[in-house]
PLY file of the C-alpha trace (Angstrom):
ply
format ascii 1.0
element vertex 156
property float x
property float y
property float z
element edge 155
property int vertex1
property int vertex2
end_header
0.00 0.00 0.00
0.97 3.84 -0.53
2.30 6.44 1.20
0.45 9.40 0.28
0.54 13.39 1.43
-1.82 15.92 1.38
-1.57 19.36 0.95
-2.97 22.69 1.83
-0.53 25.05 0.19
0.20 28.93 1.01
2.49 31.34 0.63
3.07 30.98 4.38
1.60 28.13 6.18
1.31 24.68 4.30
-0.81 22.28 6.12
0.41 18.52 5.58
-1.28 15.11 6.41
0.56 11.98 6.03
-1.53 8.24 5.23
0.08 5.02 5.25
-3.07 2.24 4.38
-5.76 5.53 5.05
-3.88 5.43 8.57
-2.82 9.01 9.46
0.26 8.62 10.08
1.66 12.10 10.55
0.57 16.06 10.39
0.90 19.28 10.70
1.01 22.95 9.72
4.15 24.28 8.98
5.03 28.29 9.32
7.13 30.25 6.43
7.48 33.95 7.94
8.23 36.80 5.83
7.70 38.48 2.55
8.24 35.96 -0.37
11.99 35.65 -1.16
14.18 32.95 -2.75
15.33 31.81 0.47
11.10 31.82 1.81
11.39 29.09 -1.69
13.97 27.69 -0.73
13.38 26.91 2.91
9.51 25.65 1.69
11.05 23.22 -1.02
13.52 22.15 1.48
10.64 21.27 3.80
8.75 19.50 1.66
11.61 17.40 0.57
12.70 16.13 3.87
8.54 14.93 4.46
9.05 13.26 0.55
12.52 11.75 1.75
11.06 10.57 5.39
8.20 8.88 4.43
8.61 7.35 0.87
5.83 9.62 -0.40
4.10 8.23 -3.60
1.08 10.17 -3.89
0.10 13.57 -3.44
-2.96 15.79 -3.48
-3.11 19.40 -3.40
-5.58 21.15 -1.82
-6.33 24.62 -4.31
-9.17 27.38 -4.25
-11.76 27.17 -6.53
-10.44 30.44 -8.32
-6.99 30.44 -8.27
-5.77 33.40 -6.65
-3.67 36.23 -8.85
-0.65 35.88 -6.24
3.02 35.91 -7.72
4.25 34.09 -4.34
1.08 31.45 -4.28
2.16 30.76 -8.00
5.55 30.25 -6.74
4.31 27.47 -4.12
2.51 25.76 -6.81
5.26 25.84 -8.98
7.71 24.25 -6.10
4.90 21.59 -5.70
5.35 20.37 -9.08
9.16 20.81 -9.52
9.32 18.23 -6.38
6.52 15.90 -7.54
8.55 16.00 -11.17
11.94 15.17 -9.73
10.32 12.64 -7.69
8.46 10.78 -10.42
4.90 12.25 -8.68
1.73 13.09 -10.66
0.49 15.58 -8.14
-3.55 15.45 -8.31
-5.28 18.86 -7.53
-8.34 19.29 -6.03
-10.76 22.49 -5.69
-12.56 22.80 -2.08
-15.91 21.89 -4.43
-13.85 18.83 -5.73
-13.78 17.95 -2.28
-17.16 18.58 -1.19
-18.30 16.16 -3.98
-15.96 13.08 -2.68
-17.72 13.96 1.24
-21.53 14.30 -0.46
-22.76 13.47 -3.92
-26.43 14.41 -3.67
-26.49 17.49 -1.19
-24.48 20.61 0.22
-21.93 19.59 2.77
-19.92 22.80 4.67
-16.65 22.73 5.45
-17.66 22.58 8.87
-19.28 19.26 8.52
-16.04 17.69 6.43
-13.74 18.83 9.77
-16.49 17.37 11.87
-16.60 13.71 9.71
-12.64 13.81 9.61
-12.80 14.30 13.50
-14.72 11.56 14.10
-12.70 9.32 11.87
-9.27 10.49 13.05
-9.80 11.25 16.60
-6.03 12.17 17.08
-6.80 15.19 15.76
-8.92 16.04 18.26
-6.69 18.42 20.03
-6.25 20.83 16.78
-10.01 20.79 16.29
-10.32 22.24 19.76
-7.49 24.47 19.34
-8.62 25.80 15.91
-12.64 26.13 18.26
-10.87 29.01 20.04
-8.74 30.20 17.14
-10.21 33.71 15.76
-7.76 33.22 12.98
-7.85 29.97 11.25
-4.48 27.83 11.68
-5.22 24.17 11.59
-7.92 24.32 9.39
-5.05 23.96 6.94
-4.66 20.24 8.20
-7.82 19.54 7.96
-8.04 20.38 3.84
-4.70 18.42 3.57
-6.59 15.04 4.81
-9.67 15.87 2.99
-7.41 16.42 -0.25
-5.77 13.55 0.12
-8.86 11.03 0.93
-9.89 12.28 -2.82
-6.83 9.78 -3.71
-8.82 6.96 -3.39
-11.61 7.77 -5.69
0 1
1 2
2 3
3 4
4 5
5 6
6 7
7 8
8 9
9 10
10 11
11 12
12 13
13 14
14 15
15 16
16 17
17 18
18 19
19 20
20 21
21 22
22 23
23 24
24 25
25 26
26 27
27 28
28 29
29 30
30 31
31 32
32 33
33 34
34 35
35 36
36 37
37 38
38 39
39 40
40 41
41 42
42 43
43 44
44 45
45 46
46 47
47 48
48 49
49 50
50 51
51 52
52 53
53 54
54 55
55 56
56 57
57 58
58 59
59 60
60 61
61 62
62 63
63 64
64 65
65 66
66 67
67 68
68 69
69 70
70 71
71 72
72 73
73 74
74 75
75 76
76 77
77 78
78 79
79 80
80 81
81 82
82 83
83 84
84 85
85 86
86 87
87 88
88 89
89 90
90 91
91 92
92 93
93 94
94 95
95 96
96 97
97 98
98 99
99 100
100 101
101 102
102 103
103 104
104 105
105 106
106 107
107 108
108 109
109 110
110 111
111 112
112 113
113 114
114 115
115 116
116 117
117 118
118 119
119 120
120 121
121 122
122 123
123 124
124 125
125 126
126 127
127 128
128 129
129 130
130 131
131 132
132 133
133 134
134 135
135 136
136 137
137 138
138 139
139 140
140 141
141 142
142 143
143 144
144 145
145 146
146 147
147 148
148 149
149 150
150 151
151 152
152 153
153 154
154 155
């Protein structure tokens, strides 16, 4: 069975979620501060290379917005994304936050609310972000929570 990876991509937080057999096996929202520079690329493609290297990744789903937005720097994330995936022999698989509505409910409206909710129940190790991101005003974890929804579209 596959490693795969989701993930929720941004110019300064990526969220990640690791499955080994649909088991989550690892996650976590990692922090790029700063304005976008080469070394902001850098350090994010070094990053992701290290969670390719460490777990034998060979899958991965991106998490993107329905309308892509009109950033240089988001472009630039994207762009990383597939340069890894390339070198690594990786078809990356993007999905839109309606993409992954569909996979959670083909016959009525599901919220994002009720996806964190389902993916609670299932993985109840991540219980404690769910709490966390309860009391967050700004959201941080929600970012892990689109990276395991993302990559559950996988197996479709």
């Amino acid at each position: 069975m596959r490693v795969t990876v989701g993930l929720s991509p941004g110019s300064r937080y990526i969220g990640i979620a690791v499955l080994y057999k649909r088991e989550l096996i690892a996650w976590r929202v990692h922090t790029f501060r700063g304005k976008w520079s080469d070394a902001k690329r850098q350090a994010m493609l070094a990053t992701l290379e290290k969670l390719f290297a460490a777990y034998a990744i060979e899958a991965v789903a991106v998490k993107v917005s329905d309308k892509l937005p009109d950033s240089f720097s988001f472009g630039q994330v994207l762009g990383l994304i597939n340069v890894l995936c390339e070198r690594q022999g990786i078809k990356a698989k993007y999905c839109t936050l309606s993409d992954i509505k569909r996979q959670f409910s083909s016959n009525k409206q599901v919220t994002k609310e009720a996806i964190v909710s389902y993916l609670v129940h299932k993985y109840p190790e991540l219980t404690t972000e769910y709490r966390r991101e309860e009391r967050n005003q700004s959201k941080y974890y929600i970012r892990v929570f689109e990276a395991l929804a993302v990559v559950l579209c996988l197996d479709d």
